[in-house]
C-alpha positions as CSV (number, residue, x, y, z in Angstrom):
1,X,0.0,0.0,0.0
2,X,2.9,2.5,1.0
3,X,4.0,2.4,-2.8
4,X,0.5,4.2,-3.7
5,X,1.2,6.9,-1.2
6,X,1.2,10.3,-2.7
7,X,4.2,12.1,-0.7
8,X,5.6,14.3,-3.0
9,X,6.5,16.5,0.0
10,X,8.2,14.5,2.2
11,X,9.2,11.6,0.2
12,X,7.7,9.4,3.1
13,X,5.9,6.8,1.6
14,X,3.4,4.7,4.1
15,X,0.9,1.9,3.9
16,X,-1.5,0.8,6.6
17,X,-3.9,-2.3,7.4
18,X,-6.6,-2.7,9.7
19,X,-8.2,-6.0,10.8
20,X,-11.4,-5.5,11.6
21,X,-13.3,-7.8,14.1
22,X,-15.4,-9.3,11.2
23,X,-12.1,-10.5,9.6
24,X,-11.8,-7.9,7.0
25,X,-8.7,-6.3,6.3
26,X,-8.4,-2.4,5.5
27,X,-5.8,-1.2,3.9
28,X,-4.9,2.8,3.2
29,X,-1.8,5.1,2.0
30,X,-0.8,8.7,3.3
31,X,-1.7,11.2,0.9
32,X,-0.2,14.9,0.8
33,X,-1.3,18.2,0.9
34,X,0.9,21.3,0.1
35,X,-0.6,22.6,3.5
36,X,0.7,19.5,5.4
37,X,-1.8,19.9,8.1
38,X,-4.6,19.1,5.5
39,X,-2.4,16.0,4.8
40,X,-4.0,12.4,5.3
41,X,-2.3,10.0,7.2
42,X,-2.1,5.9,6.2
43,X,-4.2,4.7,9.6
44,X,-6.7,7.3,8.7
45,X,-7.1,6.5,5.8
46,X,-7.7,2.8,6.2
47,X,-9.8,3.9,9.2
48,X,-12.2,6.1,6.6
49,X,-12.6,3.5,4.5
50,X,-13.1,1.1,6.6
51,X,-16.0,2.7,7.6
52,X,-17.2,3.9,4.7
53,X,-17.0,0.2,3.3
54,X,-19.0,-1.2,6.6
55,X,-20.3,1.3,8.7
56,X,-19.8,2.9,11.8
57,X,-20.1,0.0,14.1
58,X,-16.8,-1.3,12.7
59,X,-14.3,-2.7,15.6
60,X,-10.2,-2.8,15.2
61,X,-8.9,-6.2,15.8
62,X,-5.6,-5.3,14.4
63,X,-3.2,-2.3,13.1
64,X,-0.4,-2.7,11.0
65,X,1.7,0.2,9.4
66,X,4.6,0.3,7.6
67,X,7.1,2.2,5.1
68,X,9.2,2.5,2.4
69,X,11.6,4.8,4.0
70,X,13.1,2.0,6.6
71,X,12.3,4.4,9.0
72,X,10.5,4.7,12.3
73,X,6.9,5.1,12.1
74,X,4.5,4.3,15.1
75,X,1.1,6.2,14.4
76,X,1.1,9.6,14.9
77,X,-1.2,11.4,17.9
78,X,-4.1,12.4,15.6
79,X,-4.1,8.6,14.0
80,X,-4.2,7.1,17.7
81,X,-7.0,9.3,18.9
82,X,-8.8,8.6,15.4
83,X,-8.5,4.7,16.1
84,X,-9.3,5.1,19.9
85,X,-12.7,5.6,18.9
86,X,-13.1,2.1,17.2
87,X,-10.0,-0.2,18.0
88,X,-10.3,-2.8,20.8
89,X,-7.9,-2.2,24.0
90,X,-6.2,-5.3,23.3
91,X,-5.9,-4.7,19.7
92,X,-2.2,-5.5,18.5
93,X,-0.5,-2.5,16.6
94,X,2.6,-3.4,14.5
95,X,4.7,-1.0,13.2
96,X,8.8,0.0,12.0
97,X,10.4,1.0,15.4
98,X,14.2,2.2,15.8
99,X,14.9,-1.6,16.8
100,X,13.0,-3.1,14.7
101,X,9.3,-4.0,14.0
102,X,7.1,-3.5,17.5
103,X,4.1,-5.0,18.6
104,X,2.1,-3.4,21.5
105,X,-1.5,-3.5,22.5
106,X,-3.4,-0.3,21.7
107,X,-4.2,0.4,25.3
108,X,-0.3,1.2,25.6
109,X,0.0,2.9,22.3
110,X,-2.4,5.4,23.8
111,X,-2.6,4.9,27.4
112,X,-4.8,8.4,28.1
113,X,-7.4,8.4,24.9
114,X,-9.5,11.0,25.2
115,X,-12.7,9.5,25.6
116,X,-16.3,10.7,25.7
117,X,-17.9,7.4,26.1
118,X,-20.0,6.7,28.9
119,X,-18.7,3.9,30.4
């Protein structure tokens, strides 16, 4: 997916899959703006069309990102807050890390989502 990215920017080319809990996977690419802040990240990207494929009750199993930069590239803040409000706790997020490929559970990706949920 990170090789349909459109980065002329940057130059940092990124792909990202979600696996929903229905067993769908999601798949998105970051796509550049000359603004940069109107720029659209991989995650959300997948995360948009995941739900505009199958609705807003979708649930986050899984979250995979990667690059073609070999670089470091867990999501960014705006991509975890934009998941925390359909990824599972426990959900597994896999992404390029300085050591190597990490794996951590959402709940530590984003330990203090903001959260309007009534619990």
């Amino acid at each position: 997916m990170a090789q349909n990215s459109y980065s002329p920017y940057s130059g940092f080319k990124v792909g990202a899959a979600l696996r929903l809990t229905s067993g769908e996977v999601v798949i998105g690419t970051n796509v550049e703006n000359v603004s940069y802040g109107l720029t659209m990240c991989a995650e959300r990207s997948a995360l948009v069309r995941a739900v505009s494929e199958f609705g807003p009750t979708i649930r986050i199993a899984a979250v995979a990102v990667a690059n073609l930069n070999n670089a470091a590239s867990p999501p960014c803040g705006a991509c975890r807050q934009m998941l925390a409000e359909f990824v599972l706790p426990d959900a597994s997020v896999a992404f390029p890390a300085a050591d190597g490929v990490r794996v951590m559970r959402f709940s530590e990706v984003l330990p203090l989502a903001f959260d309007m949920k009534l619990k």
